[in-house]
N, C-alpha and C positions, 0 to 999 in steps of 0.2 A: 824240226821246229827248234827257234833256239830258246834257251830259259834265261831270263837275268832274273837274278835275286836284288832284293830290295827290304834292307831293314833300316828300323827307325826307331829313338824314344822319346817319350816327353813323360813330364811329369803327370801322376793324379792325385786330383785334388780331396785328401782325405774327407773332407766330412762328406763330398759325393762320389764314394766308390760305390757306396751301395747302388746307388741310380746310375753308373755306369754301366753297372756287373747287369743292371735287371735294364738296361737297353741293349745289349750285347744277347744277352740271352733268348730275346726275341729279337732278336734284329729285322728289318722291315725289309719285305721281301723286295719293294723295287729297286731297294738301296742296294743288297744284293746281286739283281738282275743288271744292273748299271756296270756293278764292278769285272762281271763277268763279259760284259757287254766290252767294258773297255779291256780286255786279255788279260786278266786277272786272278788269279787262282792260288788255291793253297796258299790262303792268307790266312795267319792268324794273330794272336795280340796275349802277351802274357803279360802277368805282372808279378816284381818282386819290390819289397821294401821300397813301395810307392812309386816305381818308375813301372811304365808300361814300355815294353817293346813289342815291338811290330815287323814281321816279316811274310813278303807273298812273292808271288813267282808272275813273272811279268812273259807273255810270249806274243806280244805285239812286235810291230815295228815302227810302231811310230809312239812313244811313250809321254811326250807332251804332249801332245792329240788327243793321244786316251785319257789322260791327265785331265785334259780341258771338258773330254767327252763328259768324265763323271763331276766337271765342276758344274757345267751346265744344266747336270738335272735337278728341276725344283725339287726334289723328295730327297734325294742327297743333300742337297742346301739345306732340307728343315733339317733332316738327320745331325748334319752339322752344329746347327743352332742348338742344339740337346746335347751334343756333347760335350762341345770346345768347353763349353764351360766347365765342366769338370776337369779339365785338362790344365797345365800349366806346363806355359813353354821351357826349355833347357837355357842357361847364359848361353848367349851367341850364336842364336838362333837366325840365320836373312829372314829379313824385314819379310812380311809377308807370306810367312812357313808358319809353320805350327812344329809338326815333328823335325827331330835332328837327325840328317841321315847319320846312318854306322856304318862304318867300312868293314869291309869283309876281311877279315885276316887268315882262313881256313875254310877251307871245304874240301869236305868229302865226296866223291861219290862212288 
């Protein structure tokens, strides 16, 4: 199986960390089963001095498919609606993105 890595940041929106932190912490379980559904794993989302970064392991093989899989499901889309807004995109963002991808400069394994 192959693994591609996938990181990303965007900004969060200080006065709603708190409401991201307590939607994160219970995160909704078919939002979840989506993610997995589309080959998703070992994902997670850190934050420092207001920037969130995001990285999960991708072992599909068709990754805009899976991409569309999880854009497709209505519980991911409310999911969305709760959070984008606490988010704030990066300068130079393509139209239509939210996160900025990051390139990978090292890895270990």
């Amino acid at each position: 199986m192959s693994v591609r890595r996938h990181a990303a940041v965007i900004r969060l929106r200080p006065e709603l960390e708190a409401e991201y932190r307590a939607l994160h912490a219970a995160a909704w379980p078919e939002v979840l089963a989506t993610l997995k559904r589309a080959n998703i794993g070992n994902y997670s989302i850190f934050l420092r001095d207001g920037l969130l970064f995001s990285y999960l392991e991708y072992t599909g093989d068709d990754y805009e498919a899976d991409s569309a899989l999880i854009a497709e499901c209505p519980v991911t889309r409310e999911w969305w609606a709760r959070t984008d807004p606490c988010q704030e995109p990066m300068d130079g963002v393509d139209a239509g993105s939210r996160w900025a991808p990051a390139e990978e400069v090292f890895h270990l394994e």
